[in-house]
mmCIF file of the N, C-alpha and C atoms, coordinates in Angstrom:
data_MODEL
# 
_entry.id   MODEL 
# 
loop_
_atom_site.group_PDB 
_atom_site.id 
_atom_site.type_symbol 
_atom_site.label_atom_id 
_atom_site.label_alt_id 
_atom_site.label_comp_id 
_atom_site.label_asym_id 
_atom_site.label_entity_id 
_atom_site.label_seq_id 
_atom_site.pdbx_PDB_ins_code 
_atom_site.Cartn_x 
_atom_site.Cartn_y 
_atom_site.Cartn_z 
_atom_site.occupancy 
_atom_site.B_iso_or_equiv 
_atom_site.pdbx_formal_charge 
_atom_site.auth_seq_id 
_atom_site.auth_comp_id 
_atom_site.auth_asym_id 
_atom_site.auth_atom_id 
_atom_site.pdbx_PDB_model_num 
ATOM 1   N N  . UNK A 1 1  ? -85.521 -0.420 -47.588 1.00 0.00 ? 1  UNK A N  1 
ATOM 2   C CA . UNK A 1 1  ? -84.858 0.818  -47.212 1.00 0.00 ? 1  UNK A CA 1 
ATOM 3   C C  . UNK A 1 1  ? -83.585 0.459  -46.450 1.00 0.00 ? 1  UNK A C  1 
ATOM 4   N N  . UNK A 1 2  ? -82.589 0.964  -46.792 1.00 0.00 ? 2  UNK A N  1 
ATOM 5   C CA . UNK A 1 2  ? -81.394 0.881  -46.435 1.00 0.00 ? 2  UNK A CA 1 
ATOM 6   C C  . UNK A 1 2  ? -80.709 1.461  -45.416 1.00 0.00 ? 2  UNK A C  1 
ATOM 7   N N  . UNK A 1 3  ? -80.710 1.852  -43.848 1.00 0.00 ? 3  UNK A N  1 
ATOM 8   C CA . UNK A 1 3  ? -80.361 2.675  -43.463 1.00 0.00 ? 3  UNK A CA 1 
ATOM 9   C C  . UNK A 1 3  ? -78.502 2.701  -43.298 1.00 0.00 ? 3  UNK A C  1 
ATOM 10  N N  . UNK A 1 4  ? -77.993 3.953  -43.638 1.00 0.00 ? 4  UNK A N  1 
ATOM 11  C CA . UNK A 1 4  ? -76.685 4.291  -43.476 1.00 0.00 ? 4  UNK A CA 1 
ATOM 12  C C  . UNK A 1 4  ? -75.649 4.611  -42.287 1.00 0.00 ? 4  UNK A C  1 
ATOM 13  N N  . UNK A 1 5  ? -74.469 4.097  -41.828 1.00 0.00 ? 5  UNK A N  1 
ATOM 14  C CA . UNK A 1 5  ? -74.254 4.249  -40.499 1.00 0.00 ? 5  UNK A CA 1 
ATOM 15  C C  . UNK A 1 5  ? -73.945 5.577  -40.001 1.00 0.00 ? 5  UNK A C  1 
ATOM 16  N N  . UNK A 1 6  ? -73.593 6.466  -41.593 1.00 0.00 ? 6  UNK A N  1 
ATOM 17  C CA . UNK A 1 6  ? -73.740 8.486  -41.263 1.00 0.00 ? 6  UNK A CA 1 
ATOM 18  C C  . UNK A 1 6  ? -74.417 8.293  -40.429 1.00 0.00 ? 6  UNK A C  1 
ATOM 19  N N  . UNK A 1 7  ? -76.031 8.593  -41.146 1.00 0.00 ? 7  UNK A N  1 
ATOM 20  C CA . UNK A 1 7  ? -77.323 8.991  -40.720 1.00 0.00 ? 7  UNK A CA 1 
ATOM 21  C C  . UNK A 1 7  ? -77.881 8.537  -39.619 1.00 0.00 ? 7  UNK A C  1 
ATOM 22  N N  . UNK A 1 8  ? -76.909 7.257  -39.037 1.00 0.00 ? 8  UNK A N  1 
ATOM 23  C CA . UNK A 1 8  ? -77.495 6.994  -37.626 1.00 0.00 ? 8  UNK A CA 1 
ATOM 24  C C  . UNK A 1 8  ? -76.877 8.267  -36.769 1.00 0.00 ? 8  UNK A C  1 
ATOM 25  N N  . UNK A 1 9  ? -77.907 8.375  -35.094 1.00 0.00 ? 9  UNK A N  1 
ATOM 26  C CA . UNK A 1 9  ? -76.999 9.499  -34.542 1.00 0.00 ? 9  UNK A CA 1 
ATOM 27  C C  . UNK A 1 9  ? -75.982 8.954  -33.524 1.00 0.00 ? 9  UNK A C  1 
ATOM 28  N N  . UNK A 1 10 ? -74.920 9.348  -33.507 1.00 0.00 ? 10 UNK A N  1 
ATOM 29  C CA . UNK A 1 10 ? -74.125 9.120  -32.775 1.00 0.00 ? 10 UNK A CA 1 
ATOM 30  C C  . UNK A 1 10 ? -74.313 9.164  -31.139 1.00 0.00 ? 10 UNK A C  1 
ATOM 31  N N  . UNK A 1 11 ? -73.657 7.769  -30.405 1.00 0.00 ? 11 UNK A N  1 
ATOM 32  C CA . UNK A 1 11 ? -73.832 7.773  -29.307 1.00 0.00 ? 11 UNK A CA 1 
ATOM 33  C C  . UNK A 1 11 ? -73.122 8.698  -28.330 1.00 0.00 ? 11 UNK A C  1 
ATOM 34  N N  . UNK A 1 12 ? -73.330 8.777  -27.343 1.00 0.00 ? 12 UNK A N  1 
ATOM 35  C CA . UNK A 1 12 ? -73.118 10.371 -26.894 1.00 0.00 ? 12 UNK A CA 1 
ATOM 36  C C  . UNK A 1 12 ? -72.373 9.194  -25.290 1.00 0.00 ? 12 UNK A C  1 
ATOM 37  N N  . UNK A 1 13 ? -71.002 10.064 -25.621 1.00 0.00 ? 13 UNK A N  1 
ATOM 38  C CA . UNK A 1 13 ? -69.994 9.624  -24.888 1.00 0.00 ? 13 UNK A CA 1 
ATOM 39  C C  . UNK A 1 13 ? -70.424 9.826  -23.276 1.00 0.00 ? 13 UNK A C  1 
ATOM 40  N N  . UNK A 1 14 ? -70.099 8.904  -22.373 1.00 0.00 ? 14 UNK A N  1 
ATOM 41  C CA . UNK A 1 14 ? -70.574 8.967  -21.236 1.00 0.00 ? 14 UNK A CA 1 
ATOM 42  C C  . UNK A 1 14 ? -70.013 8.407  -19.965 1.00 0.00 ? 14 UNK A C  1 
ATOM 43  N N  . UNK A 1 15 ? -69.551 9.181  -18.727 1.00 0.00 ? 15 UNK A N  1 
ATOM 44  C CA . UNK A 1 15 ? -68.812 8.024  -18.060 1.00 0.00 ? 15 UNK A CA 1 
ATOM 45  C C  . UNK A 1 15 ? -69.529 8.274  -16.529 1.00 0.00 ? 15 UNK A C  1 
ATOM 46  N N  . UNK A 1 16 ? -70.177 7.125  -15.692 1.00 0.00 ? 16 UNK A N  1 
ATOM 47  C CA . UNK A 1 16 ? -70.834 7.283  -14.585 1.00 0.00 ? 16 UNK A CA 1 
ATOM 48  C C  . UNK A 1 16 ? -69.522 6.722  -14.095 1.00 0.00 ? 16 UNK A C  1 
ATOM 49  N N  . UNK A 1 17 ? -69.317 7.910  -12.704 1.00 0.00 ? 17 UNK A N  1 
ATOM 50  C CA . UNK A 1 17 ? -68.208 7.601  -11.458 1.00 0.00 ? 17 UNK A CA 1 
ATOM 51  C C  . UNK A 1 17 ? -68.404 5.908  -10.957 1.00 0.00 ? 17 UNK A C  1 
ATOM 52  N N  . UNK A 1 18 ? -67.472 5.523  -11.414 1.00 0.00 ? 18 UNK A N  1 
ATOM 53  C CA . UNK A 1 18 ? -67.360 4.095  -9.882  1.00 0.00 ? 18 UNK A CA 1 
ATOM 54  C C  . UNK A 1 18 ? -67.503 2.403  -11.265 1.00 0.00 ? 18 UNK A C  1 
ATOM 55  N N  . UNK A 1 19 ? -68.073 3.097  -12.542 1.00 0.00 ? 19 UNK A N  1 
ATOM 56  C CA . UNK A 1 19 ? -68.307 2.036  -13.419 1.00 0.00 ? 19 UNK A CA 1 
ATOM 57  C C  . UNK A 1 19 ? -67.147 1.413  -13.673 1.00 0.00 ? 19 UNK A C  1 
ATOM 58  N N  . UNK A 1 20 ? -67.249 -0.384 -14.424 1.00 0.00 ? 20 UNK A N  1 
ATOM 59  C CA . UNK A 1 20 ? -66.332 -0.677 -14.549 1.00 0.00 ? 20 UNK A CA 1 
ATOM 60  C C  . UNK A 1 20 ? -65.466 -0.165 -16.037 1.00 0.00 ? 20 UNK A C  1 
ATOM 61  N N  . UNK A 1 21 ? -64.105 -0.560 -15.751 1.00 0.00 ? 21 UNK A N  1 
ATOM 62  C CA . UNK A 1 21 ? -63.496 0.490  -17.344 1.00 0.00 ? 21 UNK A CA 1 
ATOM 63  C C  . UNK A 1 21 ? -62.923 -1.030 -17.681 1.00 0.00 ? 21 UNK A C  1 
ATOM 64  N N  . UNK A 1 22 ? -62.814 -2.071 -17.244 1.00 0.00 ? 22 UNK A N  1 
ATOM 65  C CA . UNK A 1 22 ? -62.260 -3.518 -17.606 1.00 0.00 ? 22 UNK A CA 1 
ATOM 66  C C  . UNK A 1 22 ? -62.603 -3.675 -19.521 1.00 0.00 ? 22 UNK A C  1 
ATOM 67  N N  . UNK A 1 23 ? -63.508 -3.058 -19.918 1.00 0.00 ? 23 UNK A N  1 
ATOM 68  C CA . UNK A 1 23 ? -63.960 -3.451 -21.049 1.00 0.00 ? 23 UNK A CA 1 
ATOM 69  C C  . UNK A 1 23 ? -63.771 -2.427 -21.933 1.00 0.00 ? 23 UNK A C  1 
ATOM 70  N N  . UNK A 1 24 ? -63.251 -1.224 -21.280 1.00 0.00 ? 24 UNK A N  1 
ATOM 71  C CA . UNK A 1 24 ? -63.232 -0.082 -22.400 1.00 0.00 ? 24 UNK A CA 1 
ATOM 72  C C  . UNK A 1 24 ? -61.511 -0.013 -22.830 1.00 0.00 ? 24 UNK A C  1 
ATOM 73  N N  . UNK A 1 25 ? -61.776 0.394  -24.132 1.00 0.00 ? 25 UNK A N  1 
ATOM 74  C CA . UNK A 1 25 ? -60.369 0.608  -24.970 1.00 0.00 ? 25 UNK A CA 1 
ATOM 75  C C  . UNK A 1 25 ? -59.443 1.363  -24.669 1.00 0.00 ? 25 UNK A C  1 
ATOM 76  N N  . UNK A 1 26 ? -58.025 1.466  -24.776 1.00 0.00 ? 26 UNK A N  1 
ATOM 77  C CA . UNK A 1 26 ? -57.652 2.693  -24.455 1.00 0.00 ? 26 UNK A CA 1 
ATOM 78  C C  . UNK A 1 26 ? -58.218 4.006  -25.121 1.00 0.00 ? 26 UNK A C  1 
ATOM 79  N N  . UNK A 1 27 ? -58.483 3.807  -26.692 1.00 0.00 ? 27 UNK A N  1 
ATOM 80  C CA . UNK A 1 27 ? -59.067 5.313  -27.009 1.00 0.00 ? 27 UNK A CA 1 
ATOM 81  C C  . UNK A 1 27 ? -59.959 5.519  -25.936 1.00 0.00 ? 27 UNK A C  1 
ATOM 82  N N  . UNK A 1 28 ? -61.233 4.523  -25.691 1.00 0.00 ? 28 UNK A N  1 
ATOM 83  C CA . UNK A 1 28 ? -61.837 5.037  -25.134 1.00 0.00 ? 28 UNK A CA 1 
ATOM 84  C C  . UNK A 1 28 ? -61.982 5.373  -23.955 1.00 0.00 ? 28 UNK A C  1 
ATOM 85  N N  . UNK A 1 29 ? -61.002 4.979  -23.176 1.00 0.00 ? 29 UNK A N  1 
ATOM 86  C CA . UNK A 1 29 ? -60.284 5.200  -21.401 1.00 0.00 ? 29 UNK A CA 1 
ATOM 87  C C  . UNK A 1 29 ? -59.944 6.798  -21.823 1.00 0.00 ? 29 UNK A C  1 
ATOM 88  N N  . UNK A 1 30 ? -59.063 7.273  -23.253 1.00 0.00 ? 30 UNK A N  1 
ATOM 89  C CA . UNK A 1 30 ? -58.751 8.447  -22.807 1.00 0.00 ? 30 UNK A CA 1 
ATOM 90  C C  . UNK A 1 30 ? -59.697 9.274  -23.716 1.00 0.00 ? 30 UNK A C  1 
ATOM 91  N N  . UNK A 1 31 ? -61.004 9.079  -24.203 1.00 0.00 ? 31 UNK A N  1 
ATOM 92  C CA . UNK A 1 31 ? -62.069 9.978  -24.554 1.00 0.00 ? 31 UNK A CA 1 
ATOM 93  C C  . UNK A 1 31 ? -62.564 10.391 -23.122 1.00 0.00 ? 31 UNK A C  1 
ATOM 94  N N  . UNK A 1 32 ? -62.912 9.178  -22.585 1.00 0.00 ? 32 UNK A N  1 
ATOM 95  C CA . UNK A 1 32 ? -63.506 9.524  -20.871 1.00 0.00 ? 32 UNK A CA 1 
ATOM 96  C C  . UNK A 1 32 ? -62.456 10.336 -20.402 1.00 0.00 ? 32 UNK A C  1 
ATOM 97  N N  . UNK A 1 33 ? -61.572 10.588 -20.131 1.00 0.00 ? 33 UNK A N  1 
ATOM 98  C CA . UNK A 1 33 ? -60.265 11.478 -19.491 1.00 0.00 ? 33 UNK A CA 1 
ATOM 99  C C  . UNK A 1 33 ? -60.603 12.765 -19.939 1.00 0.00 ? 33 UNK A C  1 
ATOM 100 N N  . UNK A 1 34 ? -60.454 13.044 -21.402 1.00 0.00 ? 34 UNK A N  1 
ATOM 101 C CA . UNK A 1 34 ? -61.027 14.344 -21.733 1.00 0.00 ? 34 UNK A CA 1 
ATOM 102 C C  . UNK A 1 34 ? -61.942 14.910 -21.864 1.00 0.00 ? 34 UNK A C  1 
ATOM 103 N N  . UNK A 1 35 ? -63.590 14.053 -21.755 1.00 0.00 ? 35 UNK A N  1 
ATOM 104 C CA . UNK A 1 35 ? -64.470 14.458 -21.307 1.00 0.00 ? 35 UNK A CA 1 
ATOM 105 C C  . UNK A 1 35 ? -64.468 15.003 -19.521 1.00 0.00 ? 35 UNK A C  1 
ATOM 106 N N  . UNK A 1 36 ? -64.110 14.496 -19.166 1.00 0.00 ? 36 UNK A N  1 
ATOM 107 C CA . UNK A 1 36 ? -64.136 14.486 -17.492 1.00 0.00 ? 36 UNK A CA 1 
ATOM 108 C C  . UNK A 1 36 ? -63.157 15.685 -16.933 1.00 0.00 ? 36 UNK A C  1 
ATOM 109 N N  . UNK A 1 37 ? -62.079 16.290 -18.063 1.00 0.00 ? 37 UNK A N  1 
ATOM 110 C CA . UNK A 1 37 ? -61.029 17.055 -17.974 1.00 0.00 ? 37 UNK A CA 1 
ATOM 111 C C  . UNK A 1 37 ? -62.197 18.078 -18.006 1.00 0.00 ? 37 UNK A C  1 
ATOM 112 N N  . UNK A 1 38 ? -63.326 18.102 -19.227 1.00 0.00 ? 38 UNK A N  1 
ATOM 113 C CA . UNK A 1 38 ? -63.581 19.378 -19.883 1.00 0.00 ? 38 UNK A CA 1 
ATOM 114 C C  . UNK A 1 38 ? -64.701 19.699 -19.189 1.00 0.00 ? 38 UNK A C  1 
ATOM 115 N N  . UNK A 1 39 ? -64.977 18.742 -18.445 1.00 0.00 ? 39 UNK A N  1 
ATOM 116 C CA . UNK A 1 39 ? -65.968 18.881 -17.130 1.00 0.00 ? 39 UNK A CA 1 
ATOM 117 C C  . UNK A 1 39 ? -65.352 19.512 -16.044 1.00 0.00 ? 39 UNK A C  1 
ATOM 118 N N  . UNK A 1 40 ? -64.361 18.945 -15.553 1.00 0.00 ? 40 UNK A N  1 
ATOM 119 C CA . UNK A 1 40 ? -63.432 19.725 -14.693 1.00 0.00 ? 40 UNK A CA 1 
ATOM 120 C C  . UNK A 1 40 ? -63.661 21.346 -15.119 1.00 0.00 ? 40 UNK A C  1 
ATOM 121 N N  . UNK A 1 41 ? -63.354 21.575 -16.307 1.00 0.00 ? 41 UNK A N  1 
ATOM 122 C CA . UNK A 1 41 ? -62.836 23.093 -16.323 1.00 0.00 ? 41 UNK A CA 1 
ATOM 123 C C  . UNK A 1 41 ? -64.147 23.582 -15.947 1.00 0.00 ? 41 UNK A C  1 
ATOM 124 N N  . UNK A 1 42 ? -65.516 22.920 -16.665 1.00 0.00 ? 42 UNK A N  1 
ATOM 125 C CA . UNK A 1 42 ? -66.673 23.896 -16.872 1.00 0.00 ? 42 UNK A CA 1 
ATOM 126 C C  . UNK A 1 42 ? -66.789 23.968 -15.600 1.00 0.00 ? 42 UNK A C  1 
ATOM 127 N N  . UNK A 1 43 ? -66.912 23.192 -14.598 1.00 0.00 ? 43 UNK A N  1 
ATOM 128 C CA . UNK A 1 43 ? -67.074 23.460 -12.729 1.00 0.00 ? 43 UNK A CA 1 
ATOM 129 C C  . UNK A 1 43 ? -66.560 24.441 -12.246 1.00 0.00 ? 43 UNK A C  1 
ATOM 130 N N  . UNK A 1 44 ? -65.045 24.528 -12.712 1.00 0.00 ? 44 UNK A N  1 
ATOM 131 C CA . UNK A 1 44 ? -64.623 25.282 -11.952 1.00 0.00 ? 44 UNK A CA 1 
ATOM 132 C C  . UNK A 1 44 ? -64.491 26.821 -12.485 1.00 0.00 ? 44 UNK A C  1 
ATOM 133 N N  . UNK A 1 45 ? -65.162 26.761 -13.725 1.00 0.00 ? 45 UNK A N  1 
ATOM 134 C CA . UNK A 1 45 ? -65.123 28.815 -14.645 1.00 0.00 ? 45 UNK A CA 1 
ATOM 135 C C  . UNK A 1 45 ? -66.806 28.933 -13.589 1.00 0.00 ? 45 UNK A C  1 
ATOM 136 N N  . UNK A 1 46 ? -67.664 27.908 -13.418 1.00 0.00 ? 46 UNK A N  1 
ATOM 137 C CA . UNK A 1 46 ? -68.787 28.536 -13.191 1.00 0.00 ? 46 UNK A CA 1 
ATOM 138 C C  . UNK A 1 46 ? -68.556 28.649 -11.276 1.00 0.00 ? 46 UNK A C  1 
ATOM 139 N N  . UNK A 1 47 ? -67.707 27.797 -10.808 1.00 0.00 ? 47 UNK A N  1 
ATOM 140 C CA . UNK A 1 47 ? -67.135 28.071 -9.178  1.00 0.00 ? 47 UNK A CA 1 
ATOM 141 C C  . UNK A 1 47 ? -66.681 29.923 -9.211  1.00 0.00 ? 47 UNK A C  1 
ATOM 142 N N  . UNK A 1 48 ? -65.719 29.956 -10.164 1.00 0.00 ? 48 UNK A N  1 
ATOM 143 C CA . UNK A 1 48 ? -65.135 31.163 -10.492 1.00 0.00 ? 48 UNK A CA 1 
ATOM 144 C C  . UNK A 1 48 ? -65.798 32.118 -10.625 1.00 0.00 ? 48 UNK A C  1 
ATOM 145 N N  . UNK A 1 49 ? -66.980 31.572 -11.553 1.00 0.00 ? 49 UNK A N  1 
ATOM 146 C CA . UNK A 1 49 ? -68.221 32.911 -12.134 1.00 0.00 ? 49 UNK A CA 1 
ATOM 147 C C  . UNK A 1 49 ? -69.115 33.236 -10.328 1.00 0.00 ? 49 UNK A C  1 
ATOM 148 N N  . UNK A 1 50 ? -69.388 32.546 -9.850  1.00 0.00 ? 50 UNK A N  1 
ATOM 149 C CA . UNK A 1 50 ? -70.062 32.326 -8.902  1.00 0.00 ? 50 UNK A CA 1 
ATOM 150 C C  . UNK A 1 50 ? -69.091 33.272 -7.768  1.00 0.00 ? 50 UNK A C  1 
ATOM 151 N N  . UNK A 1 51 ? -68.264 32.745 -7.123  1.00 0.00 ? 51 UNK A N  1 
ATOM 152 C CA . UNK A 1 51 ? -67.859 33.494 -6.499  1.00 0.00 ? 51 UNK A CA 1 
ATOM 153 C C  . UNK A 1 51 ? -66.757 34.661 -6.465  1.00 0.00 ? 51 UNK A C  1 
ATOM 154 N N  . UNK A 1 52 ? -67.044 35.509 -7.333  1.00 0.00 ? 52 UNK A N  1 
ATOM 155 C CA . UNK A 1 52 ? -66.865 36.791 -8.238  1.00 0.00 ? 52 UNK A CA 1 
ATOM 156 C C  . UNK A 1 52 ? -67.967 36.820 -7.724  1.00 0.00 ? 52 UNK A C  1 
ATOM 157 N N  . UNK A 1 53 ? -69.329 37.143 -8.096  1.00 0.00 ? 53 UNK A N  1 
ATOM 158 C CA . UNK A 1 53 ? -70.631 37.750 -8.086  1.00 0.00 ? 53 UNK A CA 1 
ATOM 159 C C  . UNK A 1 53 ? -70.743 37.623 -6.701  1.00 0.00 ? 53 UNK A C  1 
ATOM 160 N N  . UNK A 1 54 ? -70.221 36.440 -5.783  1.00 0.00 ? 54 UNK A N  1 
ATOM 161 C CA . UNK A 1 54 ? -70.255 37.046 -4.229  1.00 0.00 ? 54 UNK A CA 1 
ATOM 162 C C  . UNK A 1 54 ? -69.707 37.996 -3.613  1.00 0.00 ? 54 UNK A C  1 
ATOM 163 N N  . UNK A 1 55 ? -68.693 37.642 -4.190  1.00 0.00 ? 55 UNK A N  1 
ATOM 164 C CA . UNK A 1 55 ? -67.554 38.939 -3.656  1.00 0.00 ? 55 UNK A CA 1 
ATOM 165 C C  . UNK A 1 55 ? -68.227 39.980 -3.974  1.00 0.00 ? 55 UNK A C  1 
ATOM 166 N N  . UNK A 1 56 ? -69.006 40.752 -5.587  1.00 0.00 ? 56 UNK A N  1 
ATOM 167 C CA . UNK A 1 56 ? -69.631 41.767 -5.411  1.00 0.00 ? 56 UNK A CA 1 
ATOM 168 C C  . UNK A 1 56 ? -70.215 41.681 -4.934  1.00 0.00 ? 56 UNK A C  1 
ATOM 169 N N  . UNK A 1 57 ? -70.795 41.305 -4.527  1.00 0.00 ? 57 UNK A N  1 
ATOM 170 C CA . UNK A 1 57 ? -72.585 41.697 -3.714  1.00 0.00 ? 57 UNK A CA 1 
ATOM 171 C C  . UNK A 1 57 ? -72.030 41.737 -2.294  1.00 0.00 ? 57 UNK A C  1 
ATOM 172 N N  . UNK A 1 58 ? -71.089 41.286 -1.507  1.00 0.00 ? 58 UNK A N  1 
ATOM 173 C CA . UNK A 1 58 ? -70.104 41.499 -0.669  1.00 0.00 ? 58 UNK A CA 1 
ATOM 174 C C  . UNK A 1 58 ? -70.033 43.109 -0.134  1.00 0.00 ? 58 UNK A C  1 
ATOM 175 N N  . UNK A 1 59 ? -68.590 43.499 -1.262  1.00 0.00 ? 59 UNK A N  1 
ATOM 176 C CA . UNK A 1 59 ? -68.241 44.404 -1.683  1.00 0.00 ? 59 UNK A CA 1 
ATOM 177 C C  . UNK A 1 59 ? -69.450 45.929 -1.776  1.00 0.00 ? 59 UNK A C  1 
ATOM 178 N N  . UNK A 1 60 ? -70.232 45.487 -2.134  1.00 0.00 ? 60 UNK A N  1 
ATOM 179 C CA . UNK A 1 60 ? -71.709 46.409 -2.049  1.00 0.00 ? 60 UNK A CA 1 
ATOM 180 C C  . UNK A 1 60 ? -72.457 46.756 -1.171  1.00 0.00 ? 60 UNK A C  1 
ATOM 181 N N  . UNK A 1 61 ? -72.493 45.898 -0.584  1.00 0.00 ? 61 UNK A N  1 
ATOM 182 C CA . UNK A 1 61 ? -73.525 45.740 1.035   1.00 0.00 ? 61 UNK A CA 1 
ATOM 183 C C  . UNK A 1 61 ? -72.770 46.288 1.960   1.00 0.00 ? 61 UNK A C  1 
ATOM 184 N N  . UNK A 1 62 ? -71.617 46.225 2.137   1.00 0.00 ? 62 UNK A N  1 
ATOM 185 C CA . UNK A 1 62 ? -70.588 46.959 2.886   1.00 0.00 ? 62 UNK A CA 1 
ATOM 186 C C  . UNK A 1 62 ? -70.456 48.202 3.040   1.00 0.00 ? 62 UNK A C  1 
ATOM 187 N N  . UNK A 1 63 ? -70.146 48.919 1.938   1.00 0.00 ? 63 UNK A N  1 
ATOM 188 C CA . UNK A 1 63 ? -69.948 50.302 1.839   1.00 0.00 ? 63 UNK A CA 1 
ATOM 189 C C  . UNK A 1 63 ? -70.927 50.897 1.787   1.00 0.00 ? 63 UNK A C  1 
# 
Protein backbone atom coordinates (compact mmCIF):
# COMPACT_ATOMS: atom_id res chain seq x y z
CA UNK A 1 0.00 0.00 0.00
CA UNK A 2 1.21 3.15 -1.10
CA UNK A 3 0.49 6.05 0.95
CA UNK A 4 0.18 9.59 -0.92
CA UNK A 5 1.61 12.90 0.40
CA UNK A 6 -2.30 14.57 -0.47
CA UNK A 7 -3.81 12.16 1.84
CA UNK A 8 -1.38 12.71 4.56
CA UNK A 9 -2.91 15.50 6.99
CA UNK A 10 -1.27 18.48 7.03
CA UNK A 11 0.78 19.82 9.85
CA UNK A 12 -0.90 22.51 11.59
CA UNK A 13 1.20 25.66 11.71
CA UNK A 14 2.37 26.66 15.13
CA UNK A 15 4.46 29.19 16.95
CA UNK A 16 5.21 28.92 20.96
CA UNK A 17 6.40 32.60 22.31
CA UNK A 18 10.23 32.68 23.19
CA UNK A 19 11.11 29.49 20.61
CA UNK A 20 14.02 29.50 18.59
CA UNK A 21 13.28 30.90 14.75
CA UNK A 22 17.33 30.23 13.85
CA UNK A 23 16.02 27.29 11.75
CA UNK A 24 12.86 28.52 10.27
CA UNK A 25 12.61 29.86 6.60
CA UNK A 26 11.66 33.06 5.68
CA UNK A 27 8.26 31.74 4.25
CA UNK A 28 8.01 30.30 7.27
CA UNK A 29 9.12 33.35 9.69
CA UNK A 30 6.33 35.15 7.74
CA UNK A 31 3.49 32.27 7.95
CA UNK A 32 4.20 32.67 11.84
CA UNK A 33 3.72 36.65 11.40
CA UNK A 34 0.36 36.08 9.90
CA UNK A 35 -0.76 33.58 12.02
CA UNK A 36 0.10 35.64 15.13
CA UNK A 37 -1.37 38.87 13.16
CA UNK A 38 -4.73 36.83 12.86
CA UNK A 39 -4.48 36.03 16.44
CA UNK A 40 -3.94 39.51 17.25
CA UNK A 41 -7.20 40.50 15.58
CA UNK A 42 -9.29 37.49 17.08
CA UNK A 43 -8.16 38.95 20.84
CA UNK A 44 -8.90 41.96 20.28
CA UNK A 45 -12.88 41.64 18.27
CA UNK A 46 -13.50 39.30 21.39
CA UNK A 47 -11.72 42.32 23.99
CA UNK A 48 -14.21 44.47 21.87
CA UNK A 49 -17.15 41.91 22.06
CA UNK A 50 -16.54 41.73 25.77
CA UNK A 51 -16.42 45.06 26.73
CA UNK A 52 -19.50 46.29 24.77
CA UNK A 53 -21.57 43.73 26.83
CA UNK A 54 -20.01 45.56 29.95
CA UNK A 55 -20.77 48.71 29.09
CA UNK A 56 -24.41 47.30 28.68
CA UNK A 57 -24.95 45.72 31.64
CA UNK A 58 -23.35 49.05 32.99
CA UNK A 59 -25.64 51.16 31.20
CA UNK A 60 -28.69 48.99 32.69
CA UNK A 61 -28.02 48.73 36.26
CA UNK A 62 -27.82 52.40 36.36
CA UNK A 63 -30.92 53.70 35.18
Amino acid sequence: MSFIDDDRPQKKIAHEIGSDLSMLSVDELKARVDLLKAEIARLEAEATRKASGRQAAESFFRS
